[in-house]
C-alpha positions as CSV (number, residue, x, y, z in Angstrom):
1,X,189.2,298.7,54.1
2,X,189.5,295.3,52.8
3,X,188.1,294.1,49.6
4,X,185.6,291.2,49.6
5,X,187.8,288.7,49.0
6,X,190.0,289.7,51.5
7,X,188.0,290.1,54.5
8,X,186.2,286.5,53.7
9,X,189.8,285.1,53.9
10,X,190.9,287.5,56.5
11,X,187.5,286.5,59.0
12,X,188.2,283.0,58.3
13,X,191.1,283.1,59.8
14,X,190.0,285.1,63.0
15,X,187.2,282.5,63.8
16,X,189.6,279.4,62.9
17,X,192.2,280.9,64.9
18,X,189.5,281.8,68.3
19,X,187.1,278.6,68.2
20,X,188.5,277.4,71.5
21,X,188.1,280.6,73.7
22,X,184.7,282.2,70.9
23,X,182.1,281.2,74.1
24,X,184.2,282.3,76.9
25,X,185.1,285.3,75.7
26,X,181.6,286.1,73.9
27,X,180.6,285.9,77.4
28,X,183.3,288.0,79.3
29,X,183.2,290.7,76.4
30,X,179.6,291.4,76.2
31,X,179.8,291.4,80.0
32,X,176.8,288.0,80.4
33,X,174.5,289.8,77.6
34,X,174.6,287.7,74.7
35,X,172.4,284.8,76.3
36,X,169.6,287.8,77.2
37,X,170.0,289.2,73.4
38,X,169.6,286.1,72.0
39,X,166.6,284.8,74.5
40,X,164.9,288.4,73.2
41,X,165.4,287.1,70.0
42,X,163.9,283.5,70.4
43,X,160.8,285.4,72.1
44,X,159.7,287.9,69.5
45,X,160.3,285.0,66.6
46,X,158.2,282.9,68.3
47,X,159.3,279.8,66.9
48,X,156.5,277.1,67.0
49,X,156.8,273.4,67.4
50,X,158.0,271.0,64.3
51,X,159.3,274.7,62.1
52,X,162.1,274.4,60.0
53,X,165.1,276.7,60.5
54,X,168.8,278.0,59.5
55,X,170.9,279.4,61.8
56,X,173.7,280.9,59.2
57,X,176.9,281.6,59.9
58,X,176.2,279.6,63.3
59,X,179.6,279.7,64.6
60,X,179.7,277.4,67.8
61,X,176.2,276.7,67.7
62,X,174.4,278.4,70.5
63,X,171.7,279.7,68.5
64,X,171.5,276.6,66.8
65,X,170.7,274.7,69.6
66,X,167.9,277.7,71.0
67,X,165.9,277.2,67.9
68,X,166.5,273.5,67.8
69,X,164.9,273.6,71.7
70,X,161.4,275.5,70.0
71,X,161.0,273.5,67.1
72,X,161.5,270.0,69.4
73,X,160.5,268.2,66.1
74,X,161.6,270.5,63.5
75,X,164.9,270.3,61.3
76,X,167.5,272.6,62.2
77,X,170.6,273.3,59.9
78,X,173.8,274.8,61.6
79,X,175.9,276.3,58.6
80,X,179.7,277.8,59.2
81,X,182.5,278.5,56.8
82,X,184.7,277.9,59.6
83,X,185.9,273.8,60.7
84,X,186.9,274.6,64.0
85,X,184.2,276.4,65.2
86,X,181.7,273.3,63.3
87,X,183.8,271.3,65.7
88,X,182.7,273.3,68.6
89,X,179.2,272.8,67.8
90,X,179.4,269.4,67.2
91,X,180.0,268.9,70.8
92,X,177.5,270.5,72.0
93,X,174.9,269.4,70.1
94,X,176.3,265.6,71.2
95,X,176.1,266.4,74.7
96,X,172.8,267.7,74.3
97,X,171.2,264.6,72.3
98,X,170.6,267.0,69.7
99,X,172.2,265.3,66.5
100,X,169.6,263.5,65.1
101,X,167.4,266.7,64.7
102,X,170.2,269.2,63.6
103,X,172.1,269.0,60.7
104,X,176.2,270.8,60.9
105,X,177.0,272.0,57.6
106,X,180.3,273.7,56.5
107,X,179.5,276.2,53.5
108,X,179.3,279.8,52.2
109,X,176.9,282.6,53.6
110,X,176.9,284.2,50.0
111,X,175.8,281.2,48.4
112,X,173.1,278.8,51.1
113,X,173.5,275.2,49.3
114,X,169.4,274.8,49.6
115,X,166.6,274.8,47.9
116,X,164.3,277.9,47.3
117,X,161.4,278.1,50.2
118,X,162.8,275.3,52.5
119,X,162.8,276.6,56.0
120,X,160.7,279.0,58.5
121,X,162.9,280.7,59.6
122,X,166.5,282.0,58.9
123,X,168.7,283.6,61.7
124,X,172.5,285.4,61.6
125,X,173.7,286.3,64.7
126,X,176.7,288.6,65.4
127,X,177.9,287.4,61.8
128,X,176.4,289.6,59.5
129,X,179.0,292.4,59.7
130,X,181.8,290.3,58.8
131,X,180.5,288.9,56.0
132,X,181.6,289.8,52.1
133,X,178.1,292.0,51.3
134,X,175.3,292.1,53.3
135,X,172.5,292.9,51.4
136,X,174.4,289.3,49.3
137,X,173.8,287.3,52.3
138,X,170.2,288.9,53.4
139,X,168.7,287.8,49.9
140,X,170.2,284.0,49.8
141,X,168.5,283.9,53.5
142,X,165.2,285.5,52.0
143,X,165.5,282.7,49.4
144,X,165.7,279.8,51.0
145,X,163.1,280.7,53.6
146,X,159.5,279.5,52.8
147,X,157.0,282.6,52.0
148,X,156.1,284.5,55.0
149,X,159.2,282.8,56.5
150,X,161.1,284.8,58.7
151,X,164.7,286.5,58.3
152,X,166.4,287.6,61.4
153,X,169.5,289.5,62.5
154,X,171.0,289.7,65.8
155,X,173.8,292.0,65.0
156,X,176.6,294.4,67.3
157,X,175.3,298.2,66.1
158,X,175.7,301.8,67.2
159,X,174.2,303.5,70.2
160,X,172.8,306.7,69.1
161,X,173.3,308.6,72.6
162,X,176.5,310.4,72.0
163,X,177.8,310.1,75.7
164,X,177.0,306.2,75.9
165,X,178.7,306.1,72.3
166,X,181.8,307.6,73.4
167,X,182.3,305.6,76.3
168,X,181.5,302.0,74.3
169,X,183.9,303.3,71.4
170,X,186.2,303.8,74.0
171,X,185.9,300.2,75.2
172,X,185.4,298.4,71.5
173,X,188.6,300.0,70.4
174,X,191.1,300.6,73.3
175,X,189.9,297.9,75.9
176,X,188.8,294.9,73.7
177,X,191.5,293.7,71.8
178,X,193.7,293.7,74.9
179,X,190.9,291.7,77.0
180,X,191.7,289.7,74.1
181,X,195.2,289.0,74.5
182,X,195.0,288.8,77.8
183,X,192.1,286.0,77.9
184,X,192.8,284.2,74.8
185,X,196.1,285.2,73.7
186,X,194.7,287.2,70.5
187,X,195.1,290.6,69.6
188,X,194.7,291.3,66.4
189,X,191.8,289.2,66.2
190,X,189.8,290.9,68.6
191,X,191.3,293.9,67.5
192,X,189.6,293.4,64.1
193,X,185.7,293.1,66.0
194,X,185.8,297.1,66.3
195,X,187.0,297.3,62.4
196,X,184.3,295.0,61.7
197,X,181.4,297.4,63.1
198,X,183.2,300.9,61.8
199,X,181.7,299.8,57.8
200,X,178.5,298.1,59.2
201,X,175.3,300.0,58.8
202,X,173.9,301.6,62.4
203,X,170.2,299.6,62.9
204,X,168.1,302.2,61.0
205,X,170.2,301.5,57.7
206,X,170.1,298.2,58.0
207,X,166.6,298.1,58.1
208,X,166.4,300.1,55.5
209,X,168.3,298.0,53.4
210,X,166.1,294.7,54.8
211,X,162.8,296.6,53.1
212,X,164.1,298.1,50.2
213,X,167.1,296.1,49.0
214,X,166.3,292.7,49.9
215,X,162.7,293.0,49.8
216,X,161.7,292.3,52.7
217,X,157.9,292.6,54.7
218,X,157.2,293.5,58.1
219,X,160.7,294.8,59.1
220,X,160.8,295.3,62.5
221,X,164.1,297.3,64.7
222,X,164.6,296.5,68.6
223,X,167.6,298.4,69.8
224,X,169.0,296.6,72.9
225,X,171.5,297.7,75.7
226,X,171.8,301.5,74.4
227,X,171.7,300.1,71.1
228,X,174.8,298.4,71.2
229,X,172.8,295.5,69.6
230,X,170.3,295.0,67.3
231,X,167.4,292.5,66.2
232,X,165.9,292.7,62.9
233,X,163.0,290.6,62.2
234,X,161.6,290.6,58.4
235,X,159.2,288.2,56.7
236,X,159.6,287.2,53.0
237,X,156.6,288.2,51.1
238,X,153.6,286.1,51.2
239,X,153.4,285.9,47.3
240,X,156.4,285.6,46.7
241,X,157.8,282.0,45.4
């Protein structure tokens, strides 16, 4: 197991090194779910017209752009420690007439560069478990979301039937990585998704740790696809400031 400083080298590398083939193979890998995981997501959030939002760790921006889409009027902040896959975005949000209401800002999960309180809503998705520390990166999204604001995780996680488990270890860890190399000419980089999830908390822990580490109100757990994914919705206090 890496140490901190390692794996945030070590992922920076991955996602600089897959950036041209992340969406393609994002799509071939989870087989055309990660559009209906992440419309899920948009639906319970209920993200209303002119909110404020930070999509963390937003990779190539899809996300990004959803929430961009609800708020219509709202400003949207896209923030990646990675260049390549900024560059990604970029594009899409140009072809989509989107620049002038989000923002693309390259910077560190562990440390947002905002204010306290200054957005609605604060999503990760598929990032949190390749991040330094979790509960690190749950807190500075907690923080920079307004009171009440929401904090939300769209995460890989563990199905909890043993035969369905077997058979999607079986795939994460022998099939994967060489879908990988076969697609986009990258082994060890999609070999490094299944090492990824092997440390990562199964949805029940991590919701645990939303309430009770982070602080967190309201916590709510939806299991998707056998539990191979997650969403975790949690407000910040009311009272808190």
């Amino acid at each position: 197991m890496r140490d901190k400083s390692e794996k945030a080298k070590f992922v920076l590398q991955v996602f600089e090194s897959i950036a041209k083939d992340y969406d393609r193979m994002n799509t071939l890998l989870s087989f055309y779910q990660h559009k209906r995981w992440r419309k899920f997501a948009m639906k319970k959030m209920a993200v209303k017209p002119g909110d404020t939002a930070i999509d963390v760790c937003c990779g190539t921006g899809d996300w990004t752009i959803s929430l961009a889409n609800a708020s219509q009027t709202g400003r949207v902040v896209g923030l990646d420690f990675s260049d390549n896959m900024l560059q990604v975005a970029e594009r899409k949000l140009s072809e989509k007439g989107l620049r002038q209401q989000v923002e693309l800002v390259r910077g560190d999960a562990m440390q947002l560069p905002f204010p306290d309180n200054s957005f609605d809503h604060a999503t990760i998705g598929f990032a949190l478990r390749n991040v330094p520390d979790v509960v690190q990166v749950l807190k500075e999204m907690k923080r920079v979301v307004k009171p009440g604001g929401q904090v939300v995780s769209l995460e890989l996680s563990k199905p909890t039937w043993p035969p369905f488990r077997a058979l999607y270890y079986f795939y994460f860890e022998r099939i994967l990585p060489w879908l990988g190399k076969l697609f986009a000419n990258r082994y060890e980089q999609y070999r490094w998704l299944p090492e990824s999830l092997i440390h990562f908390p199964d949805y029940e822990e991590l919701a645990r740790i939303m309430r009770e580490e982070v602080g967190l109100d309201e916590v709510e757990v939806y299991p998707l696809t056998g539990g191979i994914t997650a969403l975790h919705v949690g407000r910040k206090p009311a009272n808190e400031r």
